[in-house]
Structure formats: structure tokens, C-alpha cells
TIDRENKE-437889 format. One record per residue (C-alpha): x, y, z. Coordinates in steps of 0.001 Angstrom, whole numbers, plus 524288, in hexadecimal, padded with zeros to 5 digits. Layout:
# residues N
ATOM   east  north     up
ATOM      X      Y      Z
...
//
This chain:
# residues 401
ATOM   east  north     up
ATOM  80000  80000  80000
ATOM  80527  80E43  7FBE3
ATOM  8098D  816C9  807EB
ATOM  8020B  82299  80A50
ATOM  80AB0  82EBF  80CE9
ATOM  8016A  83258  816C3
ATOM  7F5A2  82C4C  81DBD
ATOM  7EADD  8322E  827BC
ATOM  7E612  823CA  82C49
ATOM  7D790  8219C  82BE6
ATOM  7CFB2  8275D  8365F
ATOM  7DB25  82CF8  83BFF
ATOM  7D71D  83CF4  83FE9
ATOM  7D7A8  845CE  835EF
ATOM  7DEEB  84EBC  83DEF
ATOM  7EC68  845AD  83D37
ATOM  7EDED  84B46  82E54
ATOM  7F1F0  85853  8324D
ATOM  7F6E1  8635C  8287E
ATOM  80666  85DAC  82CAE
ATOM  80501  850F7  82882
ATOM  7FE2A  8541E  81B49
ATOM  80982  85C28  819CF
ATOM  81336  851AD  81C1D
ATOM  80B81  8498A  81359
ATOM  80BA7  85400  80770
ATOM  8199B  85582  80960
ATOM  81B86  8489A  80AE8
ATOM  8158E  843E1  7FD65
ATOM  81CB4  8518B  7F6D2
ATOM  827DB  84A91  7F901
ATOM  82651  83D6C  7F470
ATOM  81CEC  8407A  7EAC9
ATOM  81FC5  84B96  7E5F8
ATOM  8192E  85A36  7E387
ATOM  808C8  8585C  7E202
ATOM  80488  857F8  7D45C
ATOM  7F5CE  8550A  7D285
ATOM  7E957  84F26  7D5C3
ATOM  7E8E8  84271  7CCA8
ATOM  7DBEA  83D8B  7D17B
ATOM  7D14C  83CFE  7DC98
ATOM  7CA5E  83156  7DE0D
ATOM  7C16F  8294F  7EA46
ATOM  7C202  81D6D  7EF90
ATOM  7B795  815AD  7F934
ATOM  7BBB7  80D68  80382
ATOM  7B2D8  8074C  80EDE
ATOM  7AF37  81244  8162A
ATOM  7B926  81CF3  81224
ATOM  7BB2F  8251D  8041E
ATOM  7C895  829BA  7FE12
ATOM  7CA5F  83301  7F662
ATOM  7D75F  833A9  7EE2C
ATOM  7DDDF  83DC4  7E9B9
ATOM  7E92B  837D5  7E01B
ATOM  7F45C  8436A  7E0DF
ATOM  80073  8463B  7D643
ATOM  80CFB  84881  7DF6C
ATOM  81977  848D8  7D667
ATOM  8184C  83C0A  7CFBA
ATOM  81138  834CB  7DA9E
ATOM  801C4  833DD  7DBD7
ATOM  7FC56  833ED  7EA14
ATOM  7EF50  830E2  7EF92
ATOM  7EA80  83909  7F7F5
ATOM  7DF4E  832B1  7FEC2
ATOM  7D4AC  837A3  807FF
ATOM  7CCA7  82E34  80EDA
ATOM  7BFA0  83162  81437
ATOM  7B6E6  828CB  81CC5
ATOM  7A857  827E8  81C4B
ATOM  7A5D8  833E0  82415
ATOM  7ACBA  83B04  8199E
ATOM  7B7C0  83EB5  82377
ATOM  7C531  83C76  81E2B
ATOM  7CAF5  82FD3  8237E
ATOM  7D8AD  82F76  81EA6
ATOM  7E335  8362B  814BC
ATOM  7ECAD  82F59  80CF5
ATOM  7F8F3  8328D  803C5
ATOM  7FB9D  82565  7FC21
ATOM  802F9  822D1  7EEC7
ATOM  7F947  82268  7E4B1
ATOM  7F277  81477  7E482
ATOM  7F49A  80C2E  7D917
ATOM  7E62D  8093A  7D4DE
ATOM  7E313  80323  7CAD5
ATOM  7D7B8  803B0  7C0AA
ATOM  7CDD4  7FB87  7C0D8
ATOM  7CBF9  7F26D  7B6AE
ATOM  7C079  7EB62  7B16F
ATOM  7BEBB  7DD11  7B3CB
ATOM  7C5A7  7D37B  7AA0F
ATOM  7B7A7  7CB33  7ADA1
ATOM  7AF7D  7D634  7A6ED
ATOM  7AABE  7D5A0  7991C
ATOM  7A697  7E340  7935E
ATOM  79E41  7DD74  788A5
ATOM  79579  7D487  79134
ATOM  793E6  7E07E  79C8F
ATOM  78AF6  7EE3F  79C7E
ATOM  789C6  7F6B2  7A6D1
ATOM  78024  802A0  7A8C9
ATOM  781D0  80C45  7B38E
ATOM  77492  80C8F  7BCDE
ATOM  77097  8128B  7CA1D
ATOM  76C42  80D05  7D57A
ATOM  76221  8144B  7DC3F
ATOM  75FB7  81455  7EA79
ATOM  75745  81F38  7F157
ATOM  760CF  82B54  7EF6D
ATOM  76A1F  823F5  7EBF6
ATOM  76E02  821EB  7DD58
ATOM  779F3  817AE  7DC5D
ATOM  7819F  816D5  7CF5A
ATOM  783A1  808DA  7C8F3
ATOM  78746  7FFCD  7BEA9
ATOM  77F5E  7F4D6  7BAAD
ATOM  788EB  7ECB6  7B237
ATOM  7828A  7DFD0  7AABA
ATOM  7844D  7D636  7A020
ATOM  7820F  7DCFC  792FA
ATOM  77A22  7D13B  78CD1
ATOM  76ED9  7CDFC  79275
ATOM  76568  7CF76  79F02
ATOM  75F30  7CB44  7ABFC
ATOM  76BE3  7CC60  7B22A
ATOM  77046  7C6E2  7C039
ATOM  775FA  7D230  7C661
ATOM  77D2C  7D44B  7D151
ATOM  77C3F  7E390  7D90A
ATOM  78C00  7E4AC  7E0BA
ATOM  78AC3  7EBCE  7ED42
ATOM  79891  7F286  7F292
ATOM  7A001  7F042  7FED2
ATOM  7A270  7FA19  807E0
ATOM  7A750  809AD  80440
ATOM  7A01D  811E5  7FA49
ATOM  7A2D7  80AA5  7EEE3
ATOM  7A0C4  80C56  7E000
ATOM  7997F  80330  7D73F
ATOM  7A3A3  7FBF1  7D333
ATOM  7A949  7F9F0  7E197
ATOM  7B787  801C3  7DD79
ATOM  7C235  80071  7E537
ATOM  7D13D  80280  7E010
ATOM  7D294  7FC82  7D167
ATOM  7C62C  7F350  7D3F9
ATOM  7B8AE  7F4BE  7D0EF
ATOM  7B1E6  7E722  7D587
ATOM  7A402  7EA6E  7D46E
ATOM  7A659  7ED01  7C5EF
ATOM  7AE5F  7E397  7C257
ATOM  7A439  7D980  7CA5F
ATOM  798A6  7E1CD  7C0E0
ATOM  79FAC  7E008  7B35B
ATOM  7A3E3  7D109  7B72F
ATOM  796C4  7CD01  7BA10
ATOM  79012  7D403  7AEDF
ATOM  799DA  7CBAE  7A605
ATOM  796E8  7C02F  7AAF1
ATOM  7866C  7C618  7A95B
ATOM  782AD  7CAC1  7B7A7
ATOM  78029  7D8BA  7B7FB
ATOM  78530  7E0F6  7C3DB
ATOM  77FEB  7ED79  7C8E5
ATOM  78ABB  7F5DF  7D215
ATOM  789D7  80435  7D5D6
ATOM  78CB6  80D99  7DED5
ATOM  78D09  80CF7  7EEC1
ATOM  78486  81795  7F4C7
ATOM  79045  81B64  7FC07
ATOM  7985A  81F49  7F12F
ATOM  78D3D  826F5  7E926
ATOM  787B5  82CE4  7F38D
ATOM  7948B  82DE1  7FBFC
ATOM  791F4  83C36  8027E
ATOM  78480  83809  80809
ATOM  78BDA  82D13  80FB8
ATOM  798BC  8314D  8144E
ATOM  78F78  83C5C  81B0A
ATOM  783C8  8310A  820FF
ATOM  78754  82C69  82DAE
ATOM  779B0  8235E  82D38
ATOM  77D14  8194B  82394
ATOM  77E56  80AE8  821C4
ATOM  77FE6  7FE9C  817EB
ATOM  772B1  8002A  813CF
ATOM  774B3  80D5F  80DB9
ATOM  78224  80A89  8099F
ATOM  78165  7FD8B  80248
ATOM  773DB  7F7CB  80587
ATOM  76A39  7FE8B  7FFE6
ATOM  770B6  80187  7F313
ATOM  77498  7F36D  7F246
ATOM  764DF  7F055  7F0FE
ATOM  76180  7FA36  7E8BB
ATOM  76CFF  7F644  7DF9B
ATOM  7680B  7E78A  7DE71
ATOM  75A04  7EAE5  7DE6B
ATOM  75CA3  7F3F0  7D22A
ATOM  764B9  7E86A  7CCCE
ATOM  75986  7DFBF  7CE55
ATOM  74EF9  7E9B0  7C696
ATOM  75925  7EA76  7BBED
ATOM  75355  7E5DA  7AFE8
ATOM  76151  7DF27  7ABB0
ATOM  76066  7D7B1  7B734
ATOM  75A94  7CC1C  7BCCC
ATOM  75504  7D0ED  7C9B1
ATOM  7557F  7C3A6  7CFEC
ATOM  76451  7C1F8  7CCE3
ATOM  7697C  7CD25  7D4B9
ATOM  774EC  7CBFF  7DDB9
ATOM  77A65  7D46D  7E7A4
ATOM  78B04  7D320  7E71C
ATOM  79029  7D9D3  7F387
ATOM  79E97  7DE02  7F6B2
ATOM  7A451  7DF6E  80375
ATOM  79ABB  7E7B1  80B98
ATOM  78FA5  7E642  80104
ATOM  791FF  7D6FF  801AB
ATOM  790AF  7D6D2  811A0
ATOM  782B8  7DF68  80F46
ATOM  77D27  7D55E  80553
ATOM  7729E  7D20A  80EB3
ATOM  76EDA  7DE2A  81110
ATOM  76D84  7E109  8025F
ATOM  7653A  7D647  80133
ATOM  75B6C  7D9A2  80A91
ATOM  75972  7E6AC  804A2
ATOM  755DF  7E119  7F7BD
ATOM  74742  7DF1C  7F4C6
ATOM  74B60  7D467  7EA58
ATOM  754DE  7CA8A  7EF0F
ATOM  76340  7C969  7E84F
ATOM  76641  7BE2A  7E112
ATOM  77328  7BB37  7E8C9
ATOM  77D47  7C27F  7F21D
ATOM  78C4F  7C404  7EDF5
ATOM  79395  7C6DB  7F7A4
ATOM  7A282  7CC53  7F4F8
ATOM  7AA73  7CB74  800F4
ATOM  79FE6  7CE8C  80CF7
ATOM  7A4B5  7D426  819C8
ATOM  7A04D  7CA5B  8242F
ATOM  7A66C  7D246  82E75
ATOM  7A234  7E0AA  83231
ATOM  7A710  7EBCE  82979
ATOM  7B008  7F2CF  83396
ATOM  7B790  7E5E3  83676
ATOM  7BA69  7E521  828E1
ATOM  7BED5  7F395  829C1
ATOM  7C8B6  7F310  833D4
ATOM  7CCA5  7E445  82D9A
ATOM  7CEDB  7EAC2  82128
ATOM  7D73E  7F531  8272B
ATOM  7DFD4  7EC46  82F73
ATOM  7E266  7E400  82343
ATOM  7E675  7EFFF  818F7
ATOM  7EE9B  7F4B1  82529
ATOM  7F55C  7E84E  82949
ATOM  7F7C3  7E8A2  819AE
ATOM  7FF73  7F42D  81B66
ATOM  8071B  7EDCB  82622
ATOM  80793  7F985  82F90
ATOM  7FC09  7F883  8383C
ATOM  7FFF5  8007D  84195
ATOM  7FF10  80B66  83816
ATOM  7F13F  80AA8  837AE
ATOM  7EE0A  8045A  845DA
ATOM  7E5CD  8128B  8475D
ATOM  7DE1D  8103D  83D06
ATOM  7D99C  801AC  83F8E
ATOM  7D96A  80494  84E28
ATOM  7CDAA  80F4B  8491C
ATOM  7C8D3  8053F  840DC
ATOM  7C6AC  7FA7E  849A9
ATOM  7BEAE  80486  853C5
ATOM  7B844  80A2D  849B2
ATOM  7B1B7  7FA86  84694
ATOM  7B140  7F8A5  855AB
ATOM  7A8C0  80476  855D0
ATOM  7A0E2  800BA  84987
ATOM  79E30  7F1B7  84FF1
ATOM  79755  7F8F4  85AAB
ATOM  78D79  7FEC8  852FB
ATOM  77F4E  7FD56  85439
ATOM  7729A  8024E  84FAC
ATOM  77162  8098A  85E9B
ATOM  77F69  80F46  85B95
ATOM  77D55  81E78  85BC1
ATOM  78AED  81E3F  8547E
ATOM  78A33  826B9  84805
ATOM  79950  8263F  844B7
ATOM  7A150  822F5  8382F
ATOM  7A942  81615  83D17
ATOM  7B1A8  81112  833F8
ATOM  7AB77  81BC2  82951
ATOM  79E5D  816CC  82822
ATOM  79209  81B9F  83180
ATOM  78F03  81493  83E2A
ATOM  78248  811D5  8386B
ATOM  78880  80AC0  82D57
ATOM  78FB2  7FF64  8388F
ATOM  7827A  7FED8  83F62
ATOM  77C8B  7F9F5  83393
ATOM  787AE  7F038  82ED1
ATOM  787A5  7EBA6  83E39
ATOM  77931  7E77C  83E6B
ATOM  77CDD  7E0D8  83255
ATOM  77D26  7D164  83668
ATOM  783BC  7CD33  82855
ATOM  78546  7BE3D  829D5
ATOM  776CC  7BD48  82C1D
ATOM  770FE  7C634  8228B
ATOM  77B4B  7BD46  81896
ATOM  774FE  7B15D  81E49
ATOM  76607  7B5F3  81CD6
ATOM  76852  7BCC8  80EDE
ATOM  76013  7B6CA  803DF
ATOM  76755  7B1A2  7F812
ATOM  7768B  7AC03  7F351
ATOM  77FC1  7B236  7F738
ATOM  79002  7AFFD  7F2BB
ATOM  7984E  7B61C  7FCF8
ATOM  7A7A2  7B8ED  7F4D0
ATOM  7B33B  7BC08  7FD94
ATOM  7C245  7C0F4  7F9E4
ATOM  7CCC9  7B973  8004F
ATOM  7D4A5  7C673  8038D
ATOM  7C971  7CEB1  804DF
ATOM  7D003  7D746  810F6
ATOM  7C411  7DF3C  810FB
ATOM  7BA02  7D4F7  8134D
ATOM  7C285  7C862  81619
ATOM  7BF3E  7BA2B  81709
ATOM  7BCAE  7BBE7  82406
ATOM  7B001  7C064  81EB0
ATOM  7AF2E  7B5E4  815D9
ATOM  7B1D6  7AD89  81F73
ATOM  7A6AD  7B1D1  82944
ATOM  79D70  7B20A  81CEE
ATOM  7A06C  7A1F0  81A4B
ATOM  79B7F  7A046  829E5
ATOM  791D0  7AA14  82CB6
ATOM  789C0  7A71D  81E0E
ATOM  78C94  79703  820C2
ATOM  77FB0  79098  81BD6
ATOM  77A5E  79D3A  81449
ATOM  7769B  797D0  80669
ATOM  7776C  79B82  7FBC7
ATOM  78592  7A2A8  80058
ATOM  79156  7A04E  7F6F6
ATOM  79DF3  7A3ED  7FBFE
ATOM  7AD4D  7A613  7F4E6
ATOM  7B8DE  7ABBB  7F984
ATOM  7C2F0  7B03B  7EF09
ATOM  7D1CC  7AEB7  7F59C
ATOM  7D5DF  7B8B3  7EE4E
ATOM  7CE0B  7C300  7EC3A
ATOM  7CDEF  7D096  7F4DF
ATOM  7C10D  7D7B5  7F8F9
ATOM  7BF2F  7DC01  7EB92
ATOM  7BF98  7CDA7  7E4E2
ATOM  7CC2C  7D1D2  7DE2D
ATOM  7D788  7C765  7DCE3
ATOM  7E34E  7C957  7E391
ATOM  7EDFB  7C367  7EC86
ATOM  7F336  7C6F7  7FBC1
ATOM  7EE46  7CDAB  8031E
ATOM  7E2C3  7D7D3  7FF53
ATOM  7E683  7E671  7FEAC
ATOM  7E02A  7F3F5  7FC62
ATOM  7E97D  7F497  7F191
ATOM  7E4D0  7EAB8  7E9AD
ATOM  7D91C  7F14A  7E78C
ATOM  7DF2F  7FB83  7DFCB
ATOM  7E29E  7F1CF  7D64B
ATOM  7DAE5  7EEE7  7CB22
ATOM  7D389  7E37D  7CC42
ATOM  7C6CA  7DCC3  7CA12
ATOM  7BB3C  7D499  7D125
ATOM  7C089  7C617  7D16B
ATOM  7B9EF  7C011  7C4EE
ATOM  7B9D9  7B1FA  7CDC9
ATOM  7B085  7BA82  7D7D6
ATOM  7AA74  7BF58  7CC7F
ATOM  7A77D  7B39E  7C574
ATOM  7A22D  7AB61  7D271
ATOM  798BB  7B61C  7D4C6
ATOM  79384  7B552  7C76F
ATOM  792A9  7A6C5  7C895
ATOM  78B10  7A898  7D692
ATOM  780BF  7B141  7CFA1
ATOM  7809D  7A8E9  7C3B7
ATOM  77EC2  79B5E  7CAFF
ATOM  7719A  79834  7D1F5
ATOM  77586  79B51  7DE80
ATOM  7690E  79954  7E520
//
């Protein structure tokens, strides 16, 4: 991982970054950089409860990322001086045929809410199964970007090859970000749930579509809420995919996720302040409850959001859903491990119809690779595992009932 010339750690107080040590830092990157030049870009990025924005600068020959970090609340959580990263472009899909796909751009309407999307389906041909994908966690785009990968589309245009059309849009959170970051009142149900219903329900009055061969595909968060999806819709799915479900609660995964990039690193005393504030922030969010009077940001999302996920009983709503459902699991997933996998094989025991695989070596985004999982490999370019991609057209194709 690149050095950063400077860091403010993450909810560390503002006031640490005083006028001296900005100075120190300009000097600092004057001289092994050389004299400013320009601006080359300004771009966003969305992680799990936080946004950066990056500001890619010219110094001499060298290009530096400046990068501002700002947590739910809007506050600013962190400021960083790194090299520039080496991202990579995505690419499409070696798995996608152009002349067997169309696409048209639609909108998913929700109450005030208007959601852009993509409807992408075989270009011969009608009375498609579909499948609607619902995101993980963060205000996420349509086609779930992160770094030089873009798995929702690639999972859209592989399907629609193979002749199952795929309908993906945009969270709520990342159209409508301003209305959130300033709600302190909010929960799963307005962030994912309800837009997750209206999405499948619009797939299912589509007249390209077979409205009794709709599936629901979740990822990460969206994967653990299936259930909750499914109760919300007036006409049952056709079957439940779920990519690499949490099984454990969201803030355990947090501060797990943090000790593992940091051990990574190798320096954990480094950051012992940050995980130290991480691991009472999730002690404070476990003790939650609908009587709690607590109307706090913890770990960047409202109290009212942890209330919500903590009356959430998981392994039974799996257990009493309706309907097939094929559970898929990374090997080194760090973000949702096989722990989770692990307590999904026990706690879903005797549930049928379940399916379950776990791919050795795929990472949280079903992308091939080798090691251990890191950050960086995300900023490669790389696609949806075609094995994945193939099995879960095979579960929707089969009789699974």
C-alpha cells in the first residue's frame, strides 16, 4: 500500500490538523514533489458509511491525491496525501456478447423518489426470467462500482447473453444523497428495502418479462435483507440469490474489516486509536434498543438505523422465507468471511430448497485472485467470476422447486 505523506486518522479531532502541520505537509511534498502545477481531476468515491472526495494534484512530475473523507453526518472524518493510485479501467466482460444483449435506460419510481436504471435483456425474443440486483452496504451506483470493477454490470450483460434479463439502478442514497447525510431518523427500510420491492415489482409488470420468473440477487448487505424484501412484495419472487450474506451483525464486520486491512499493514499500533474507537463505537451500537433515546451517528450511520438491523433476527426470517434460495460465498472474502458462511451451513440446516457453494478463490466481489485479499486489488481491472456466473444461471434455469 502507497504511504501517505500525511494522515489525520479517522475520527481523530479535527483540531489535531492545525495550520503547522499543513504547513509541514505543503513543504514537505514541495520538496519531494516538486512546485504545484494543476488540478488534473476531481472525482467521488462511496465506501460503507463514509464519502471521499479526490482531488488528483500535478506537483513537478508527480500526481498526488488529495483525499477528504467525510462520514455520514457530513463532518469530515479524515485527510490524506497519498501517491496517486494506480486504477485501472474497467473493462467489459470477455462472457458478454454485444449482438445477443440490449439495454434501455428506465426509472424506478417510488413515492418522491425517482431512481435511475438499466434494464439490460436478450435482444431476441420475450417472456424473460429476470433477476432485480439489490447493493450491499454504502450509497452505491447501479452497477455496484468500486476501483476498476463494475460487478452488477458485468453480472447484467452475462446473464442477458446467456437470455435472462437484469434490471439494476440506483441506491436512494446516492441519488438522493443530501436528504440523508442530513436525516438522523432512518433505517434499512428506507435505504435498501423499499426500493428493492418497488424495483422487482416493476420487473414483474414488465411486458418483456415473465412475472412469475422473477428473482431477487442480493450482495453483501442486500443479500443478509433478502427476507425482508420478500415480505414487502405483494407477488412472491421466484427464488433468492444470495452473494456473500453477513451472518454476523454489521459493526462486527466493521471493526473485523479494520483489524484485518491494519494487521495488513503490519503496524497496528499505528492505528490502535482508531480500532480502540471502533470497537466502542459497536459496543455502543449492540446496546441499542427501540426504548434507546440515543439519536447519535455511531459508526456514521443514525442510531435509528442499528435499532432496526438489531430487531432484525436473520437466521429465522432465512428459515421462514418462501421459495429456493442459493446462498454463494468467496473463500477470501475479508469483508464477509466464511465465518459467515459457516454459521449460514448450521443456522439454515434442514431449510429446503437452500443451495449452497463456496468459491476458494474468489474475494467479496467474486473476482479471482490468490493470497490474501486486499483493498488494492480492487483497483484492478477485473470481472464477476464467469464460474459464479454460470451456476447462477444454471440455478434459475433448472427446476429448482
Amino acid at each position: 500500500m502507497p504511504q501517505p505523506v500525511y494522515i489525520l486518522p479517522l475520527n481523530s479531532p479535527a483540531a489535531t490538523l492545525d495550520t503547522a502541520k499543513l504547513s509541514s505537509v505543503r513543504n514537505n511534498m514541495l520538496r519531494n514533489a516538486g512546485p504545484f502545477r494543476e488540478v488534473q481531476s476531481t472525482t467521488d468515491e462511496q465506501q460503507p458509511g463514509y464519502t471521499m472526495v479526490i482531488q488528483r494534484c500535478l506537483f513537478g512530475e508527480k500526481s498526488i491525491d488529495f483525499k477528504l473523507v467525510f462520514g455520514g453526518n457530513g463532518k469530515v472524518k479524515g485527510l490524506f496525501f497519498l501517491p496517486a493510485d494506480s486504477k485501472e479501467r474497467y473493462k467489459l466482460p470477455a462472457y458478454y456478447d454485444s449482438t445477443k444483449v440490449s439495454e434501455r435506460s428506465v426509472i424506478i419510481e417510488n413515492g418522491p423518489y425517482r431512481l435511475p436504471g438499466t434494464l439490460t435483456y436478450p435482444s431476441k425474443g420475450k417472456f424473460f426470467a429476470a433477476v432485480v440486483l439489490v447493493h450491499g452496504s454504502g450509497p452505491n451506483d447501479r452497477d455496484e462500482s468500486v476501483g476498476g470493477t463494475k460487478i452488477f454490470k458485468d453480472l447484467a450483460l452475462g446473464l442477458a447473453t446467456k437470455g435472462v434479463a437484469v434490471l439494476r439502478y440506483e441506491k436512494r442514497t446516492r441519488i438522493y444523497r443530501d436528504k440523508f447525510t442530513s436525516r438522523s431518523d432512518y433505517t434499512v427500510e428506507e435505504e435498501t428495502i423499499q426500493d428493492a420491492v418497488a424495483a422487482a415489482e416493476w420487473l414483474q409488470r414488465d411486458s418483456l418479462i415473465n412475472p412469475d420468473r422473477v428473482y431477487v440477487l442480493g450482495h453483501s448487505l442486500g443479500a443478509h435483507l433478502l427476507p425482508r424484501i420478500a415480505s414487502g412484495m405483494r407477488k412472491k419472487s421466484a427464488g433468492y440469490i444470495a452473494l456473500c450474506p453477513n451472518a454476523r451483525r454489521l459493526e462486527e464486520l466493521f471493526v473485523d474489516q479494520a483489524k484485518y486491512i491494519v494487521a495488513l499493514d503490519g503496524k497496528q499500533e499505528k492505528y490502535q486509536q482508531l480500532l480502540d474507537s471502533l470497537e466502542r463505537e459497536a459496543g455502543i451500537i449492540k446496546g441499542l434498543h427501540a426504548d434507546s433515546k440515543d439519536t447519535l451517528a455511531h459508526l456514521s450511520l443514525p442510531a435509528s438505523y442499528w435499532i432496526d438491523l438489531n430487531r432484525y433476527d436473520a437466521f429465522t426470517a432465512f428459515r421462514e422465507m418462501k421459495g429456493p434460495l442459493y446462498i454463494m460465498q468467496g473463500g477470501r472474502d475479508y469483508q464477509v468471511t466464511t465465518d459467515d458462511y459457516k454459521l449460514w451451513e448450521e443456522k439454515l440446516n434442514g431449510r429446503k430448497p437452500t443451495a449452497m457453494k463456496l468459491y476458494p478463490q474468489l474475494n467479496h466481489f467474486f473476482i479471482t485472485g490468490e493470497g490474501k485479499s486486499k483493498p488494492a486489488e480492487y483497483n484492478k481491472s477485473a470481472n464477476f467470476s464467469e464460474t459464479v456466473l454460470n451456476d447462477i444461471y444454471n440455478w434459475i434455469s433448472k427446476d429448482v422447486y
